[in-house]
mmCIF file of the N, C-alpha and C atoms, coordinates in Angstrom:
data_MODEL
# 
_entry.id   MODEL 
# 
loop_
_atom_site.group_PDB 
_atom_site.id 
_atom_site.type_symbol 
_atom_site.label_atom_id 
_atom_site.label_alt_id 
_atom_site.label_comp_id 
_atom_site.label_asym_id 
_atom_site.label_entity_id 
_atom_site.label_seq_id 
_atom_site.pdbx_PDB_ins_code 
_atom_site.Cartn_x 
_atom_site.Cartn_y 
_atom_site.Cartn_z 
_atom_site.occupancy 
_atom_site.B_iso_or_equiv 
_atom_site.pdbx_formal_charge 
_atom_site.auth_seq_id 
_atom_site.auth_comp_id 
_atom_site.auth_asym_id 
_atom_site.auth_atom_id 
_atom_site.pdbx_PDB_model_num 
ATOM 1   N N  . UNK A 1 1  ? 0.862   -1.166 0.000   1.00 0.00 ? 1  UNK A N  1 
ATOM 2   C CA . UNK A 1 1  ? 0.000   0.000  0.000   1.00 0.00 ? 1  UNK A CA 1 
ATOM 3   C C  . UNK A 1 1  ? 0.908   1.229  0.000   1.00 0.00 ? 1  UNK A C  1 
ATOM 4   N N  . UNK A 1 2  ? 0.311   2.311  -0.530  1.00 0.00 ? 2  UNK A N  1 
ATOM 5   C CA . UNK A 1 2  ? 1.218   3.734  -0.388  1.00 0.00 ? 2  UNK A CA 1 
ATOM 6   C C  . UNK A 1 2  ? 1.016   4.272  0.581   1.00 0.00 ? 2  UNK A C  1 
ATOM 7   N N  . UNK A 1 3  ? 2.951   5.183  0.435   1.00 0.00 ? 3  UNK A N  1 
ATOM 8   C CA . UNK A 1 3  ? 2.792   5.706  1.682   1.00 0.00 ? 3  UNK A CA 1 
ATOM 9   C C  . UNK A 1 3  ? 1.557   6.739  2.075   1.00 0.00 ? 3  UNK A C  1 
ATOM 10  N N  . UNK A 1 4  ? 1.019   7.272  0.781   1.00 0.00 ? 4  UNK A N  1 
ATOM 11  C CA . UNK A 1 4  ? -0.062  8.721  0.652   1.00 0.00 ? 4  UNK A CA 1 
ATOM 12  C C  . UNK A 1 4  ? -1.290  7.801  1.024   1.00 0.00 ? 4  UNK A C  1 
ATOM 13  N N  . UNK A 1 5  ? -1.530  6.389  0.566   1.00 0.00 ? 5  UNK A N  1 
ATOM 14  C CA . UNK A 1 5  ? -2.918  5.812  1.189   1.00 0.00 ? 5  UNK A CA 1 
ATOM 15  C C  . UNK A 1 5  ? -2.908  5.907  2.776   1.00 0.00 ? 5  UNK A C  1 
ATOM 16  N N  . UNK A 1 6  ? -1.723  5.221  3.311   1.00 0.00 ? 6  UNK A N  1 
ATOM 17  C CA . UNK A 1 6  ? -1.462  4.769  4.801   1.00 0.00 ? 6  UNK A CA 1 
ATOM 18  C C  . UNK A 1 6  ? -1.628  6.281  5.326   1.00 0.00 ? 6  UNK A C  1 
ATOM 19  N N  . UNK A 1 7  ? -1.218  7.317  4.743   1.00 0.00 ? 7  UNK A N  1 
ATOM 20  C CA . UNK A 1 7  ? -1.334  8.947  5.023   1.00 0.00 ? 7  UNK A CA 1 
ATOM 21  C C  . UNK A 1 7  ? -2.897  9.482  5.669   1.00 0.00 ? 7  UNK A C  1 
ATOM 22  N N  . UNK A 1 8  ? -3.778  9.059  4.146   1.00 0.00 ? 8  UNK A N  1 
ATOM 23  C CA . UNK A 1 8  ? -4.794  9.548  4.322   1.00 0.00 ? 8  UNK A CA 1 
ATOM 24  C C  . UNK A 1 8  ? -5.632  8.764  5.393   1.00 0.00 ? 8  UNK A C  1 
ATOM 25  N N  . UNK A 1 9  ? -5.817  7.341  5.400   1.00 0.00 ? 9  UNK A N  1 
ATOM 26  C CA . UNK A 1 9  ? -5.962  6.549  6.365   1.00 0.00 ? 9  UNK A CA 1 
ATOM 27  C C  . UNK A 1 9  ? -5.960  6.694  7.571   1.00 0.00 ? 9  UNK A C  1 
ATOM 28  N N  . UNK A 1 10 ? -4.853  6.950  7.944   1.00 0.00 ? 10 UNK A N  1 
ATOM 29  C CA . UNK A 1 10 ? -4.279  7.557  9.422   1.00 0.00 ? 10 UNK A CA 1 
ATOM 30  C C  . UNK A 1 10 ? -5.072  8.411  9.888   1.00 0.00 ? 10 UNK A C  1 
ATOM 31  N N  . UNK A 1 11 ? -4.702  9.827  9.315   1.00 0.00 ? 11 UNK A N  1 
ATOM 32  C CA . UNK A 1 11 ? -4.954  11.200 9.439   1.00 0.00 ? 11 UNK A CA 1 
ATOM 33  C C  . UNK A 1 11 ? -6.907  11.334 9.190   1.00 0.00 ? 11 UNK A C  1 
ATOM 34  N N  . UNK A 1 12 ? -7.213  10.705 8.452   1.00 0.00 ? 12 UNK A N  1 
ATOM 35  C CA . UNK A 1 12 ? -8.914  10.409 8.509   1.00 0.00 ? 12 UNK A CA 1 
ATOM 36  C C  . UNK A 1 12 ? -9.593  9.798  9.879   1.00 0.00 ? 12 UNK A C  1 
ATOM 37  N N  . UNK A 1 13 ? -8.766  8.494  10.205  1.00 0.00 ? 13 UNK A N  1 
ATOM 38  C CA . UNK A 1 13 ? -9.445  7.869  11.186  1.00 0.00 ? 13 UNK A CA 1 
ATOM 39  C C  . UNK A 1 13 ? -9.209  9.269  12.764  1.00 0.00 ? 13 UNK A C  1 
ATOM 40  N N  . UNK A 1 14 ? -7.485  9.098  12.702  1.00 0.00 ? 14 UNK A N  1 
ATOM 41  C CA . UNK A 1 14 ? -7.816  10.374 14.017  1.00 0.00 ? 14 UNK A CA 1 
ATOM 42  C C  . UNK A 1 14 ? -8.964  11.038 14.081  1.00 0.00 ? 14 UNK A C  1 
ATOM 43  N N  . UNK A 1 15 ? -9.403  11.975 13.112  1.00 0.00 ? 15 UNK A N  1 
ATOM 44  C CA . UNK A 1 15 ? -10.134 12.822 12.881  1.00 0.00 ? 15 UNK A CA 1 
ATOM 45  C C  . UNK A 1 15 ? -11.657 12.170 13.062  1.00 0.00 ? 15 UNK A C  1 
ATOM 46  N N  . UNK A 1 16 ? -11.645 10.857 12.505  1.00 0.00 ? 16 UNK A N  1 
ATOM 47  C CA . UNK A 1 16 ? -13.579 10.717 12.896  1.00 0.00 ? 16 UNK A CA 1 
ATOM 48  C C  . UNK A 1 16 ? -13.439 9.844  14.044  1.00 0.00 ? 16 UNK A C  1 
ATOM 49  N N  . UNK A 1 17 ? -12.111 9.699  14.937  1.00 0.00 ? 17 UNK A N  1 
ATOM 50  C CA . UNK A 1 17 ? -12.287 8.818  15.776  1.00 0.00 ? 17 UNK A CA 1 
ATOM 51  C C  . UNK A 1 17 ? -12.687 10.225 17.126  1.00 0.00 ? 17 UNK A C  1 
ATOM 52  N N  . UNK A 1 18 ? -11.823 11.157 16.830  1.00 0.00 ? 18 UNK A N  1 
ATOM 53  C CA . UNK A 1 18 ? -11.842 12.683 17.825  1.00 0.00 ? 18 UNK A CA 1 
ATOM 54  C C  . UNK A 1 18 ? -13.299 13.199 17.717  1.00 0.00 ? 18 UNK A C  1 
ATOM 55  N N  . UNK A 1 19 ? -13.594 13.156 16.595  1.00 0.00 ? 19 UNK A N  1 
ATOM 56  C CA . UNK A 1 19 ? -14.795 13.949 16.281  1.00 0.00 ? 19 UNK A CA 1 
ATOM 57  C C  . UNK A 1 19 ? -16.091 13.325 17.075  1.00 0.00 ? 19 UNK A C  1 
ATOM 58  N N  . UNK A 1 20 ? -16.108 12.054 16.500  1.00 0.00 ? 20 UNK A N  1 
ATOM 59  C CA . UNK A 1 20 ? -17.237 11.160 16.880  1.00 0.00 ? 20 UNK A CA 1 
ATOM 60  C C  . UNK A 1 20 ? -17.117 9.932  18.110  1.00 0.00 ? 20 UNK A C  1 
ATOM 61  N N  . UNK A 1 21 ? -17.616 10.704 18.963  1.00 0.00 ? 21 UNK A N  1 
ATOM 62  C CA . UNK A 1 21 ? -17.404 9.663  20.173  1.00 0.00 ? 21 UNK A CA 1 
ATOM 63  C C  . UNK A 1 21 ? -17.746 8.105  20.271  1.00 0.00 ? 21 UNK A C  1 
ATOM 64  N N  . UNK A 1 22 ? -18.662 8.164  19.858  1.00 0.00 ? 22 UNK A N  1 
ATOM 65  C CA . UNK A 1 22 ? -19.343 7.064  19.633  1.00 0.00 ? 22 UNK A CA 1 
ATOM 66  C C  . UNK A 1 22 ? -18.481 5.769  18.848  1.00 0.00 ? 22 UNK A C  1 
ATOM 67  N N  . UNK A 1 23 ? -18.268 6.340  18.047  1.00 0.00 ? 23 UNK A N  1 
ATOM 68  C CA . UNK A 1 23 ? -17.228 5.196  16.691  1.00 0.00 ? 23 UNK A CA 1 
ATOM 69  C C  . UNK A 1 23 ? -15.922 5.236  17.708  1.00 0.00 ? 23 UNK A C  1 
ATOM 70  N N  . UNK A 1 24 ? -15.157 6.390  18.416  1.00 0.00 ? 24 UNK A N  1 
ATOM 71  C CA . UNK A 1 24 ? -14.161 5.529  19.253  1.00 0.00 ? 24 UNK A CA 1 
ATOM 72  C C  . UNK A 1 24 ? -14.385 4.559  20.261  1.00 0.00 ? 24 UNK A C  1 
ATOM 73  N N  . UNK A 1 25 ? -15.822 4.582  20.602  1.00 0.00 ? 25 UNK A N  1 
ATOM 74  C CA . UNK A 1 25 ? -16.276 3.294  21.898  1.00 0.00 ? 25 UNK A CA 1 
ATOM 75  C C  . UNK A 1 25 ? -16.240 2.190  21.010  1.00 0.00 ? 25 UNK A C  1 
ATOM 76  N N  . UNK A 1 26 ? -16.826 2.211  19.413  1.00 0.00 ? 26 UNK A N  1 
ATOM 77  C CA . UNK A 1 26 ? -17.343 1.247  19.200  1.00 0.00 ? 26 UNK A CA 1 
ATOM 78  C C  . UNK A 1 26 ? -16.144 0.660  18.512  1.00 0.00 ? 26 UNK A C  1 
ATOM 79  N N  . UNK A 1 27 ? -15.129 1.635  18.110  1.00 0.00 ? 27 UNK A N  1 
ATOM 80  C CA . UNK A 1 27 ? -13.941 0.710  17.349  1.00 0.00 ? 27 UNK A CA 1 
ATOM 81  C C  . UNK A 1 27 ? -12.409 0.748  18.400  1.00 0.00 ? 27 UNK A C  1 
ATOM 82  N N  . UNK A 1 28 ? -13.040 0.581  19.808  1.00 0.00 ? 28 UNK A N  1 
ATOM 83  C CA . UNK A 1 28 ? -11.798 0.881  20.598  1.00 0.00 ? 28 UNK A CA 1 
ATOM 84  C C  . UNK A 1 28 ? -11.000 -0.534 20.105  1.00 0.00 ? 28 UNK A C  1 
ATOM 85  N N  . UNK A 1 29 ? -9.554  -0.501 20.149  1.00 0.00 ? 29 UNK A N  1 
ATOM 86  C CA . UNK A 1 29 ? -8.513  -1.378 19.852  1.00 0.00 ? 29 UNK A CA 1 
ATOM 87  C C  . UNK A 1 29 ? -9.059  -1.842 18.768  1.00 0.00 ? 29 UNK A C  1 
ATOM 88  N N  . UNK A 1 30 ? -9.387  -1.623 17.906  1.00 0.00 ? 30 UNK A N  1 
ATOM 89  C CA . UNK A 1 30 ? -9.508  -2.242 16.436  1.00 0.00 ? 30 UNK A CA 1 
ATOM 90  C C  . UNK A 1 30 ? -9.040  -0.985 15.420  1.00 0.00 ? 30 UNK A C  1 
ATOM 91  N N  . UNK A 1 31 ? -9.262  -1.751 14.113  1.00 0.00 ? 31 UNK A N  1 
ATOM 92  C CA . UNK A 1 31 ? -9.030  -0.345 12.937  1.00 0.00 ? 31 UNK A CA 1 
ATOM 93  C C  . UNK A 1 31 ? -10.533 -0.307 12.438  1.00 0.00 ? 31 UNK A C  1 
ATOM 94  N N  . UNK A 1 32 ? -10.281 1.045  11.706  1.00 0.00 ? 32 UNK A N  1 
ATOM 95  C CA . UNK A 1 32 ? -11.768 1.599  10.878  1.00 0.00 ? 32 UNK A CA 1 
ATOM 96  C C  . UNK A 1 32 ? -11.392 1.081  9.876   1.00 0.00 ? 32 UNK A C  1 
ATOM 97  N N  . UNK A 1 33 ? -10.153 1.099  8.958   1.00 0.00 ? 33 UNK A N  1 
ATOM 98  C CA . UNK A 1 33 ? -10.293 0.908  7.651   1.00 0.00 ? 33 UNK A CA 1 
ATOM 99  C C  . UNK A 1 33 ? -9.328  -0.320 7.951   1.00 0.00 ? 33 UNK A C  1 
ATOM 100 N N  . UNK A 1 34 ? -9.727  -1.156 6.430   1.00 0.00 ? 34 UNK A N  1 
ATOM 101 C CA . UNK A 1 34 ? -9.365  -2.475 6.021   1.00 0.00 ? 34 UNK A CA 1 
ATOM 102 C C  . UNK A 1 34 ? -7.889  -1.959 5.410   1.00 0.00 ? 34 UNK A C  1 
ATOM 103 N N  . UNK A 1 35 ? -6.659  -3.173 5.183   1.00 0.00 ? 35 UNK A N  1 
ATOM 104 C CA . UNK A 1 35 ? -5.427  -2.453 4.417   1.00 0.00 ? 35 UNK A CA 1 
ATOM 105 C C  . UNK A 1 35 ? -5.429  -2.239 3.183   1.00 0.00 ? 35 UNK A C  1 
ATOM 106 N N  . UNK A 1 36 ? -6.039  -2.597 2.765   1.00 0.00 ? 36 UNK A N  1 
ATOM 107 C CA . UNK A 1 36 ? -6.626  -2.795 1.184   1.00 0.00 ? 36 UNK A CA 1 
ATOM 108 C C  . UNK A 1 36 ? -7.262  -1.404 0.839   1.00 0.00 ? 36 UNK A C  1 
ATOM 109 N N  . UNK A 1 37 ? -6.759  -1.137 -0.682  1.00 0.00 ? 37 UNK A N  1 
ATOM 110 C CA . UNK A 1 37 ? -7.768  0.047  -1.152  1.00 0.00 ? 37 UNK A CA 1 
ATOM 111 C C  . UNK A 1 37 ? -7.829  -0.541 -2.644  1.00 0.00 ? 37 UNK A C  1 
ATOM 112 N N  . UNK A 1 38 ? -8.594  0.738  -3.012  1.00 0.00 ? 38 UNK A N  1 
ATOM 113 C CA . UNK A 1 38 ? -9.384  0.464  -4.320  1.00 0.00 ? 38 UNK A CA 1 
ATOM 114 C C  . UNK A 1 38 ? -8.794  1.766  -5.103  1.00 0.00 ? 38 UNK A C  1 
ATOM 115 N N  . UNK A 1 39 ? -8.642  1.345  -6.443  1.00 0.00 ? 39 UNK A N  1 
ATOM 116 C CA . UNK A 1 39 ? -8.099  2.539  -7.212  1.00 0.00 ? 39 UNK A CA 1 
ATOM 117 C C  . UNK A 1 39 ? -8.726  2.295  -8.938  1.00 0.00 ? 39 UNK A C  1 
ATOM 118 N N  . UNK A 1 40 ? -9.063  2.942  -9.720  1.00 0.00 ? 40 UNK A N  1 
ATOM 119 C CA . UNK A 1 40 ? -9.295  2.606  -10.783 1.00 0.00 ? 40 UNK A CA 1 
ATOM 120 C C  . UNK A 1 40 ? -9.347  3.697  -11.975 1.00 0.00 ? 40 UNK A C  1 
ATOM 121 N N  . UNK A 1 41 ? -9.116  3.559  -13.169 1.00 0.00 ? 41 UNK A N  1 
ATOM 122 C CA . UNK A 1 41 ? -8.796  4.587  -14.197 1.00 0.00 ? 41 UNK A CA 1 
ATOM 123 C C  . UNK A 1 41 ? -10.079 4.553  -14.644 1.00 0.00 ? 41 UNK A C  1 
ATOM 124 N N  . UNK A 1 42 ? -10.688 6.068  -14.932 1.00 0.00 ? 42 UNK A N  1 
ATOM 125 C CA . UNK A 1 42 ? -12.139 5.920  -15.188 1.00 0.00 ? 42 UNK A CA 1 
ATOM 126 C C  . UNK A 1 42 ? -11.780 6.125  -16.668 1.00 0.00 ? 42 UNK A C  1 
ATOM 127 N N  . UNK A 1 43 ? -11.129 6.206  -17.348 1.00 0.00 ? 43 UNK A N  1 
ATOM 128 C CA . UNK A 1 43 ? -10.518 5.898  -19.267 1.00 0.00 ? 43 UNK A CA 1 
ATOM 129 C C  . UNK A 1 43 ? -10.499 7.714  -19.521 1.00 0.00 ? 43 UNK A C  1 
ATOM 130 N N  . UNK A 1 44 ? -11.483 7.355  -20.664 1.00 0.00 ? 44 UNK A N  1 
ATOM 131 C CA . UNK A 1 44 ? -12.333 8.730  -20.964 1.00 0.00 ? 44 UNK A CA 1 
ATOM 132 C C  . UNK A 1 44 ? -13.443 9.718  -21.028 1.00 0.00 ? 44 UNK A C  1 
ATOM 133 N N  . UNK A 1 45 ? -13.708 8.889  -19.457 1.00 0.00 ? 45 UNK A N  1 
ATOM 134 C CA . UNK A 1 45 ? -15.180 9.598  -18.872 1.00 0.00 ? 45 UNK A CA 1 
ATOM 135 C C  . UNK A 1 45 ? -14.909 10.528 -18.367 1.00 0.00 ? 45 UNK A C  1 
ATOM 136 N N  . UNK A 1 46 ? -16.135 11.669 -18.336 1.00 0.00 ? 46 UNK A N  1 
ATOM 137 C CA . UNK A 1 46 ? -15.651 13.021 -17.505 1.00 0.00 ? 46 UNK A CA 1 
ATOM 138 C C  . UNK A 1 46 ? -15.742 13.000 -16.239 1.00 0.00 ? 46 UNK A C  1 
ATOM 139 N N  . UNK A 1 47 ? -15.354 14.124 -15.648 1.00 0.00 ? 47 UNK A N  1 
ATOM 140 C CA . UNK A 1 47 ? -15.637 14.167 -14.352 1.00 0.00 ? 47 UNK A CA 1 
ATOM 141 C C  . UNK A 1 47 ? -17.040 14.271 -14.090 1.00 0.00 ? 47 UNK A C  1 
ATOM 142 N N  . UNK A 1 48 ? -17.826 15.218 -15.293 1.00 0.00 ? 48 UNK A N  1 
ATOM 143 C CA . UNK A 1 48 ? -19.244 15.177 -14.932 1.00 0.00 ? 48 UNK A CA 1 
ATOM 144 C C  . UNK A 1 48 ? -20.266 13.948 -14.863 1.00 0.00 ? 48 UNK A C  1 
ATOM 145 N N  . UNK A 1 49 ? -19.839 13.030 -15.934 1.00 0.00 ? 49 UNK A N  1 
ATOM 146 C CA . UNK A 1 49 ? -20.114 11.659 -15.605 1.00 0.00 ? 49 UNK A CA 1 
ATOM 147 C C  . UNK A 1 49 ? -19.591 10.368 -14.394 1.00 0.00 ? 49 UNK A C  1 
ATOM 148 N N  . UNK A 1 50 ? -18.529 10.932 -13.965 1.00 0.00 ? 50 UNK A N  1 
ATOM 149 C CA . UNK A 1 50 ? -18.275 10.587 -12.717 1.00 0.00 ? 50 UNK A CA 1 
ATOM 150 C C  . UNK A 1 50 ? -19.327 10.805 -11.687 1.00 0.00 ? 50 UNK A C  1 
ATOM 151 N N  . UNK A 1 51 ? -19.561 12.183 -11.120 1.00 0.00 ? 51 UNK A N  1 
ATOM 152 C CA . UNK A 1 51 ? -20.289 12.966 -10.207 1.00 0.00 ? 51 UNK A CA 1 
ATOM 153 C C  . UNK A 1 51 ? -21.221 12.827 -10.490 1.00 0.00 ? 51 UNK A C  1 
ATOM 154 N N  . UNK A 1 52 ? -22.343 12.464 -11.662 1.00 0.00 ? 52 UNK A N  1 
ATOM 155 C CA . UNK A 1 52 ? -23.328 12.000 -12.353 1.00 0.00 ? 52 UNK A CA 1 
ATOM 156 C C  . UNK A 1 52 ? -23.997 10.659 -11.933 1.00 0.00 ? 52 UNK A C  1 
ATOM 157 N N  . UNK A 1 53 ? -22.534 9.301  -12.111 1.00 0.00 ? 53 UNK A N  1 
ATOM 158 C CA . UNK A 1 53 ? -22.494 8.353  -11.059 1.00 0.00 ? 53 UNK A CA 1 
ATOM 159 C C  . UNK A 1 53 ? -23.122 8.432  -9.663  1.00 0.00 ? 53 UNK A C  1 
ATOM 160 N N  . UNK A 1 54 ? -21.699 9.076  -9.218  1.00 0.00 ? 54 UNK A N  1 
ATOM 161 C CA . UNK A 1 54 ? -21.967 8.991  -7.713  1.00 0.00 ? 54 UNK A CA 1 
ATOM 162 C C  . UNK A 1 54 ? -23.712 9.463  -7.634  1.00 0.00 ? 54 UNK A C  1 
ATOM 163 N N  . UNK A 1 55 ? -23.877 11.024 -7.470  1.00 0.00 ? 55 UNK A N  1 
ATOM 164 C CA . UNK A 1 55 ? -24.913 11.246 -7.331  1.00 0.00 ? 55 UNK A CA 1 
ATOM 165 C C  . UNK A 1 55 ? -26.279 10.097 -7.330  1.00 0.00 ? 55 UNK A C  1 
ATOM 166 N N  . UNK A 1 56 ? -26.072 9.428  -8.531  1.00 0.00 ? 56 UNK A N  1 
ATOM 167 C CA . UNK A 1 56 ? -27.334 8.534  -8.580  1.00 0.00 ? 56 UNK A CA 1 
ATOM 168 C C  . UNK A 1 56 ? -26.939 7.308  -7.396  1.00 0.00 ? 56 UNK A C  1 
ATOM 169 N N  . UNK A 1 57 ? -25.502 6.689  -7.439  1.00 0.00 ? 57 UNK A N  1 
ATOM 170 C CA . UNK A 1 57 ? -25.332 5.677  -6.507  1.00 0.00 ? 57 UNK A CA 1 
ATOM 171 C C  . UNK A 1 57 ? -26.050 6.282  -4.768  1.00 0.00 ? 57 UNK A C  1 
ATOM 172 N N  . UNK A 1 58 ? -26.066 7.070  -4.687  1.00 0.00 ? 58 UNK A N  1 
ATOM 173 C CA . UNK A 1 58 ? -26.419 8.038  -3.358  1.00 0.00 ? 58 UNK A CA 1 
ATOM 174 C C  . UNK A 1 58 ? -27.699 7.754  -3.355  1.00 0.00 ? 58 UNK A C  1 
ATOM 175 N N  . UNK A 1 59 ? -28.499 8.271  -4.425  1.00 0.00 ? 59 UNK A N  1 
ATOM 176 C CA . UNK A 1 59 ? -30.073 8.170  -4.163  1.00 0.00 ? 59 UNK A CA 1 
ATOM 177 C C  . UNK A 1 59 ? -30.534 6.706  -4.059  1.00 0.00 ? 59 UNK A C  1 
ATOM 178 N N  . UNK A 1 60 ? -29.307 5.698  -4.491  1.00 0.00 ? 60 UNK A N  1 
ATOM 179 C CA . UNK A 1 60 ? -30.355 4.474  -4.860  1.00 0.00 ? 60 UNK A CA 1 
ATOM 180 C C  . UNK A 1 60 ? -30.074 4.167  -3.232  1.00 0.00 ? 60 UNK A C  1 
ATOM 181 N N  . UNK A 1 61 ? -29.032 4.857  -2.349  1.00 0.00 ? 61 UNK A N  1 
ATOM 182 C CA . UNK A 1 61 ? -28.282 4.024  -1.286  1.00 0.00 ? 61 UNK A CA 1 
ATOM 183 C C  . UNK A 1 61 ? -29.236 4.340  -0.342  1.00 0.00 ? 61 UNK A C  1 
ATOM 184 N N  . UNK A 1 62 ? -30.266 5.574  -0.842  1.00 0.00 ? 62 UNK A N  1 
ATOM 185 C CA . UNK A 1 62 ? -31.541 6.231  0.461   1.00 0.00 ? 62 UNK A CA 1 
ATOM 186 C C  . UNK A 1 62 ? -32.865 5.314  0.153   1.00 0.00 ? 62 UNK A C  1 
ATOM 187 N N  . UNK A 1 63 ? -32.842 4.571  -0.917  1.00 0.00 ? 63 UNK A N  1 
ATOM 188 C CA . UNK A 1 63 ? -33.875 3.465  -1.277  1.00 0.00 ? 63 UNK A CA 1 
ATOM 189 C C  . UNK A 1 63 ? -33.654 2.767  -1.098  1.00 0.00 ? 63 UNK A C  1 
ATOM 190 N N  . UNK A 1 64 ? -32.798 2.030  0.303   1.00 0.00 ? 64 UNK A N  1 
ATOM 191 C CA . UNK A 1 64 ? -32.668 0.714  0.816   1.00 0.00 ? 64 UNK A CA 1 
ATOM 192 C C  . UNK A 1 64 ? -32.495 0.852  2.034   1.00 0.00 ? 64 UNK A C  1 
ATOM 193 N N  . UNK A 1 65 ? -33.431 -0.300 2.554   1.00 0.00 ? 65 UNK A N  1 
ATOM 194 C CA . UNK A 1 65 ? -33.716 -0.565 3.673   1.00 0.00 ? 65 UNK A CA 1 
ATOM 195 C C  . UNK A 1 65 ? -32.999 -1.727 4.111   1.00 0.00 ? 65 UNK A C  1 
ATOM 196 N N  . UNK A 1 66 ? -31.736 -1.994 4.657   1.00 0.00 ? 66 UNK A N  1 
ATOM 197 C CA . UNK A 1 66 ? -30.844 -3.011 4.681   1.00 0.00 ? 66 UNK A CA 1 
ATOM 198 C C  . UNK A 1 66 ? -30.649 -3.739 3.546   1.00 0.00 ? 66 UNK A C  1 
ATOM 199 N N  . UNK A 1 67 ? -31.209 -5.398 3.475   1.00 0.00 ? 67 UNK A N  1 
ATOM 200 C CA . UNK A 1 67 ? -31.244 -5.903 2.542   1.00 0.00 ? 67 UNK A CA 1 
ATOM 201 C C  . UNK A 1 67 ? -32.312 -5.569 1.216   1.00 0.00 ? 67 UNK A C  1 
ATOM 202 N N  . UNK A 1 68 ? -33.154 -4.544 1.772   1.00 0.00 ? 68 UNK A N  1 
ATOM 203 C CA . UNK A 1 68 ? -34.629 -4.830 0.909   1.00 0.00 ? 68 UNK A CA 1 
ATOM 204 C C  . UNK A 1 68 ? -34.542 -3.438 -0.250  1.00 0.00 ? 68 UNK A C  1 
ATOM 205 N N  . UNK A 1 69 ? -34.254 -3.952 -1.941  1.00 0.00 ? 69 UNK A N  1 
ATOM 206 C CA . UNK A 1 69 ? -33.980 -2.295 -2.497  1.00 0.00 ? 69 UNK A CA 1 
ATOM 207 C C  . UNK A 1 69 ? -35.626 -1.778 -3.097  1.00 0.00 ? 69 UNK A C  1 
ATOM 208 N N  . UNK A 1 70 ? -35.946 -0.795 -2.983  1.00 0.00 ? 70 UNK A N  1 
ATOM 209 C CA . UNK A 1 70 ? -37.160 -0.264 -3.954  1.00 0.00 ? 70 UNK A CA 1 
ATOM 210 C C  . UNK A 1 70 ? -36.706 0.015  -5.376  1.00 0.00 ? 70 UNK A C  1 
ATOM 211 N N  . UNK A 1 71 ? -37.268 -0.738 -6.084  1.00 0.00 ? 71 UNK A N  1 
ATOM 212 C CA . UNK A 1 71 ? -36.830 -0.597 -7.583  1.00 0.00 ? 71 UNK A CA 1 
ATOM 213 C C  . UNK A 1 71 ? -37.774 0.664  -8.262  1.00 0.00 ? 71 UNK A C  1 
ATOM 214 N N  . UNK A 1 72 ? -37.050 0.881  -9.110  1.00 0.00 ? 72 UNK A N  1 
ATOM 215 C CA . UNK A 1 72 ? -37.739 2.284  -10.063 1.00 0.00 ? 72 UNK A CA 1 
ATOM 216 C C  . UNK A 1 72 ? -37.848 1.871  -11.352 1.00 0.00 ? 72 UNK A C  1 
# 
C-alpha cells in the first residue's frame, strides 16, 4: 500500500475517531479501515459523468432498507 494511502488513512481515522465519540467506543482497539484500497482509471469519462455516477449511486443508497432495495 502507499505511503499517501497509509497517510490519508491515518490522518482520517484520528479525525472521525476525535470527532465522533461514539465510533471511538465502538472501534476501541480495532481499525476503521481495512489495508486494502481500491483505485481505478475511469478511461475517458468526464468528471461530470463521474459525479453524475456517484450522485445517482447516493439516491439508490436512500432506497434501501438493509437488505430490501425499492426498484424504479
Amino acid at each position: 500500500m502507499s505511503n499517501y494511502v497509509k497517510a490519508v488513512k491515518g490522518k482520517s481515522s484520528r479525525k472521525l475517531l476525535s470527532e465522533y465519540k461514539r465510533l471511538s467506543k465502538a472501534f476501541w482497539g480495532r481499525h476503521i479501515w481495512a489495508r486494502g484500497y481500491f483505485a481505478a482509471s475511469t478511461g475517458n469519462v468526464t468528471d461530470e459523468v463521474v459525479a453524475e455516477y456517484i450522485r445517482l449511486q447516493q439516491e439508490m443508497e436512500s432506497t434501501h432498507d438493509d437488505d430490501f432495495t425499492i426498484g424504479k
